[in-house]
N, C-alpha and C positions, 0 to 999 in steps of 0.2 A: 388335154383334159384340164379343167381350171384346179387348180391344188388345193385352192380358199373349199369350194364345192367337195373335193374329194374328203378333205380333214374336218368339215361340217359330218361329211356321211361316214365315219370312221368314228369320230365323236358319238354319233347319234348308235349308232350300233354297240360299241361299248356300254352305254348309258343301257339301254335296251336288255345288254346280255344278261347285266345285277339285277332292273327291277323284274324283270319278265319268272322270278321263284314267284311272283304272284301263287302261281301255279303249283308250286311245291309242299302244300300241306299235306299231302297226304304221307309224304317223308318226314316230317315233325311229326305231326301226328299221333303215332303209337309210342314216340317217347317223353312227350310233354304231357300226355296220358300217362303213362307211366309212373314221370319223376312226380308229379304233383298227387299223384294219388287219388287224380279225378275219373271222373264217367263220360264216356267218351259221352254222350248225347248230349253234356254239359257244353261242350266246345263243338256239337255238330254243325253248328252258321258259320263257326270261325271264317271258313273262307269265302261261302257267302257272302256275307258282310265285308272282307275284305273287296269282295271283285265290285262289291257295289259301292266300297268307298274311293274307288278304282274309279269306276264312271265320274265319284264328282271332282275327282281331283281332273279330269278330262275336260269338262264344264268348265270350272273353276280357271285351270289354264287356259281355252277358249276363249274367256271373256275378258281375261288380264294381258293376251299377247298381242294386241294394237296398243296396250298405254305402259307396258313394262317391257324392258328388253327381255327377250327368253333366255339368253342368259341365267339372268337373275333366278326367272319363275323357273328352269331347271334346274339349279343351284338349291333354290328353297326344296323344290319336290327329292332332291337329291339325299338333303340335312333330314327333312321329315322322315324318308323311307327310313334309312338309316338311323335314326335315333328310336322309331319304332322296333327296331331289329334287337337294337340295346336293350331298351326297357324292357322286351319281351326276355331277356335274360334272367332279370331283377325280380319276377313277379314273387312274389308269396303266395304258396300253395292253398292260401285258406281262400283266397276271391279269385275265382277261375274266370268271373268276367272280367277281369282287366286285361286279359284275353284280346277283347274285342277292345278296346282302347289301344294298346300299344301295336300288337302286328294287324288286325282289321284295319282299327281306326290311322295311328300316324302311318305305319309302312303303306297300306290301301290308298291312302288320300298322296302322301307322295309319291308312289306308282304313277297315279294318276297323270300328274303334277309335270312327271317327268317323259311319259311315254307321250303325252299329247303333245307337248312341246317341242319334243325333236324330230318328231314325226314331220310337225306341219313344217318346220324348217327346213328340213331336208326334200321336200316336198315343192316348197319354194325354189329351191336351189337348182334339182332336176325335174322343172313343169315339161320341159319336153320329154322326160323317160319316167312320166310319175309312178308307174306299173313297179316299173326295173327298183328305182329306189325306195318304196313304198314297200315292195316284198322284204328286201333285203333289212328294212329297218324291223319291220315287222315279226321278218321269219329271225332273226335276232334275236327278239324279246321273247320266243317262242323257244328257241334252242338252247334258250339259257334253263331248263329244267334235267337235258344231258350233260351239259357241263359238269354243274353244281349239284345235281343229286350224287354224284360219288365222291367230292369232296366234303358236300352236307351230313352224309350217312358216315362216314369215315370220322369227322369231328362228332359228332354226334356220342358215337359208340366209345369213341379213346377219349372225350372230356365231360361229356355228359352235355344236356342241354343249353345250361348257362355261360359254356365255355365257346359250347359248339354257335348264339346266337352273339356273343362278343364278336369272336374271332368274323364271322359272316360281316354283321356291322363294318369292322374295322374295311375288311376287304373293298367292301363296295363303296365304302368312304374312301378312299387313296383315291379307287379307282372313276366312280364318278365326278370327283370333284376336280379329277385331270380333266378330262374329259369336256366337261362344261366348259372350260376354258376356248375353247374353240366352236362353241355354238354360238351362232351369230345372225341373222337375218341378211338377205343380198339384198341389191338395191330395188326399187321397184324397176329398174330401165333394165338391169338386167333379168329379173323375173319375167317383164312382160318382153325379152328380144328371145327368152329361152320359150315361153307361152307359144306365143305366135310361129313357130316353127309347126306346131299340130294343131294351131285353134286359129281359121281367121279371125285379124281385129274385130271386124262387126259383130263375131258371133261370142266374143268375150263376156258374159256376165259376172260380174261376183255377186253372188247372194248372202245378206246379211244374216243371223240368225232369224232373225223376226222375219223375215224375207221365205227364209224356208219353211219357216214352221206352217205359212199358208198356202205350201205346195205339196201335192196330194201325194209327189213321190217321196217327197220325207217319212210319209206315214207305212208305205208301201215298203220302205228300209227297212224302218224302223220294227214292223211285226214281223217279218221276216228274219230280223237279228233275234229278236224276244223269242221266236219257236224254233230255228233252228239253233240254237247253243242250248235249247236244253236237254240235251242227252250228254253232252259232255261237262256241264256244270252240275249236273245230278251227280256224276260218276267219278271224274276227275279225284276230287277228296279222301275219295273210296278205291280208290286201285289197289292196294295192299291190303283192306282190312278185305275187301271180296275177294281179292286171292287166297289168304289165308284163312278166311272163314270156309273155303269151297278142297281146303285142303293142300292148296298147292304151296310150295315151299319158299321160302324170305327172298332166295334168287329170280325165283318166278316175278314175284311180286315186283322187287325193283327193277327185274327188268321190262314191266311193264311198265313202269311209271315213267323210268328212262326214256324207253320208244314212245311215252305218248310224246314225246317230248321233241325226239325226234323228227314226229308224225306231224304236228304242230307246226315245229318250221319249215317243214316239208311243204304243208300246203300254203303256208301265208307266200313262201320262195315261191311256190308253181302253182297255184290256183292265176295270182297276177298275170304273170307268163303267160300262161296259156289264154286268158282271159284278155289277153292282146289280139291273138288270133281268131276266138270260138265267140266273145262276146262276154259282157263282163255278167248278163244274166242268165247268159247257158253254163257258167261258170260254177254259180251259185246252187243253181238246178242240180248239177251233176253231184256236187260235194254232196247235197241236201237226199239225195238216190242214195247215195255210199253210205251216209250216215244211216239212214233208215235200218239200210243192210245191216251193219255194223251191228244196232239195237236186238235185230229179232236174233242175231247169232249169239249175242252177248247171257241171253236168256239163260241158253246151256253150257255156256263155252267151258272150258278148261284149259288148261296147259299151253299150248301151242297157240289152239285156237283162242283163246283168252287174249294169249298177247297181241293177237294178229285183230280180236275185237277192240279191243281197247286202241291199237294203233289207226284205224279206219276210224273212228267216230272221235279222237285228234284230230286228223287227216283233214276232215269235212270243217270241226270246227276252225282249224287253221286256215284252212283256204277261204272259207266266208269270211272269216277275222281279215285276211288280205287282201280279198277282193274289195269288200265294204267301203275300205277309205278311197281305194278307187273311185266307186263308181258315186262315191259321197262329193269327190275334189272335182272328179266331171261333171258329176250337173251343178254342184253349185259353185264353185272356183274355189281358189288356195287360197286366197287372199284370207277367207273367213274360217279357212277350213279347221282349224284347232278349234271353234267354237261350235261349229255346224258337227264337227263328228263324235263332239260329245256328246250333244244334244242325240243324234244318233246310237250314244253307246250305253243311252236309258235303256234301250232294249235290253242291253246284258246284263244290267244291273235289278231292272224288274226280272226277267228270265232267273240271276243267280238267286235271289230272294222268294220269288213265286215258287217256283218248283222247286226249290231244296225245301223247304216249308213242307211242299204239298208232298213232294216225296218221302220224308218223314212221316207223316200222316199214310201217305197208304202202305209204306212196307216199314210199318212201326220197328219191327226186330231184325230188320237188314244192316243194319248195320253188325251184329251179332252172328246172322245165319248167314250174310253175304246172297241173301234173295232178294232181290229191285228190279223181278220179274214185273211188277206192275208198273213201276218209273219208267222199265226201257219199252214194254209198249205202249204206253201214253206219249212216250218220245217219239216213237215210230211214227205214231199216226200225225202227231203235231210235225211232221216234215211234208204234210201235203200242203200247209202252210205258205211257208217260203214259196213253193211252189209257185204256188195260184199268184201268191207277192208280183215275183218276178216276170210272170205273163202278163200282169196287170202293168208292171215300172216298163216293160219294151213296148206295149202297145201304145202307151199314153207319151213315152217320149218321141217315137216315130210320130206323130201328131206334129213337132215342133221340128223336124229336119233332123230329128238324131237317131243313130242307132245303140243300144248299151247291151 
């Protein structure tokens, strides 16, 4: 095994494990509500906004990693997360939108920054097992919400919030900025001698952005990202406050939040996998069934069943989260891929925005009663979606000699 390649994906997975609390407001949440002595509907976009400043820092990396080393552009994405994490210590309780400035806006945008970057690197390094490395960077950034929710929750409660968002900062700065140290791009001679082991030469294209944007199966990605993540971007934020609004106990709660967590890396790890064997759009399909399930149980769930809802409609969104760069880096090649699956990851960021919006609007006092009986079946129905997507992305690529 080459060591340069192995310490590339050792790097990228560390980097992954800090920014991937993306995911973790729903564990801030009821205490930054608390200390501040705001209303929770005041900070309901928080992480909205956050995931959608996620996609540009995606973008953004994309279009700076053919003229900047990545290095650099995960080093920067690294300093932004982390000094968002700080500042969100610092706020004064009188302007609760600085909110969206410091964890949205800097931690979001350098999420972005960082997850895009080491992704495509890593990416580059193993183009013959892109599945294999792809999950595992992926299912990283996914399993850092088990980690870190019981060290989060634990600082949290013994220092309070401004204690508990230092000490994070501090953490993830030691540890990411090891870390970049050894993110590096390979050569193109060995990119393309690792390529060509699963892709004849002739059949290599790299597509530019501008290249994909006028191929029909970008778009076909693209709604299929936007309707399938929103049952779990509706909900995600809300696992504790619907636990405890429906009665069930603080244990309940975080151990739902933990398992979505688990559920997360679970399928960005094995949705790839599998989607070696079964196809990377029956892959899609299947997570996109689960989820649906997931919603209409979610309706009544409680206790057991609760966690077991919350962990399936994880599950699905993990494993489309891990398929996507897949079947993104196959049709249009790695070369571009940090800019193409940003472009790509507008879906999640319209998806986080559109329906956290519209889900507010229809279950005005769900967040209070813990009822997003109408959110999960608009989500339900929006998984016929995907669907149709991914019948539509295999029949048009078999047109061209491929199967996905």
């Amino acid at each position: 095994m080459n060591k340069t390649a192995l310490s590339v994906l050792l790097a990228a997975v560390s980097c992954q494990l800090c920014v991937g609390i993306l995911y973790m407001w729903g564990v801030f949440q009821p205490y930054i509500v608390a200390f501040h002595g705001w209303n929770a509907s005041q900070v309901a976009m928080t992480s909205a906004f956050m995931i959608a400043l996620f996609v540009a820092g995606t973008i953004l990396s994309g279009a700076v990693q053919e003229k900047i080393n990545p290095r650099i552009v995960a080093t920067t994405g690294s300093v932004l997360f982390c000094l968002g994490l700080f500042l969100t210590s610092l706020l004064p309780s009188g302007h609760y939108w600085l909110i969206y400035i410091t964890y949205s806006g800097f931690s979001g945008l350098g999420c972005g920054l960082v997850f895009s970057t080491v992704l495509s690197v890593v990416q580059k390094w193993y183009a013959a097992r892109v599945g294999m490395a792809t999950g595992l960077c992926v299912g990283a950034f996914g399993l850092s919400v088990v980690i870190f929710t019981p060290i989060a929750e634990r600082l949290l409660s013994v220092g309070g919030v401004p204690y508990a968002f230092r000490m994070l900062s501090i953490i993830f700065f030691v540890i990411t900025m090891t870390a970049c140290v050894f993110i590096k791009k390979p050569s193109k001679e060995y990119y393309y001698a690792e390529l060509t082991k699963v892709v004849p030469l002739e059949n290599i294209k790299q597509f530019k952005p501008r290249q994909m944007l006028k191929a029909p199966s970008y778009y076909y990605i693209l709604i299929a990202l936007f309707t399938s993540s929103a049952a779990y971007l509706i909900i995600i934020p809300f696992i504790r406050t619907i636990a405890e609004a429906r009665g069930m106990s603080t244990v309940i709660a975080l151990a739902a939040i933990m398992l979505s967590g688990v559920a997360n890396a679970s399928g960005r790890l094995l949705a790839p996998a599998v989607s070696d064997k079964i196809g990377r759009t029956t892959a899609v399909i299947i997570c996109t069934l689960i989820s649906a399930f997931a919603c209409i149980l979610m309706i009544f769930a409680t206790g057991t069943w609760y966690i077991a809802a919350v962990f399936l409609i994880a599950f699905s969104y993990g494993g489309v989260s891990g398929v996507n760069p897949v079947i993104t880096t196959e049709l249009f090649g790695a070369r571009y891929s940090g800019a193409n699956y940003g472009l790509v990851m507008i879906g999640i960021a319209a998806s986080s925005i559109v329906f956290s919006k519209l889900s507010m609007k229809i279950n005005a006092n769900g967040i209070v009663t813990g009822d997003f009986s109408s959110s999960l079946i608009l989500s339900a129905l929006l998984c016929a979606v995907p669907i149709i997507m991914m019948v539509l992305l295999k029949k048009r690529v078999k047109r061209f000699g491929k199967d996905i």
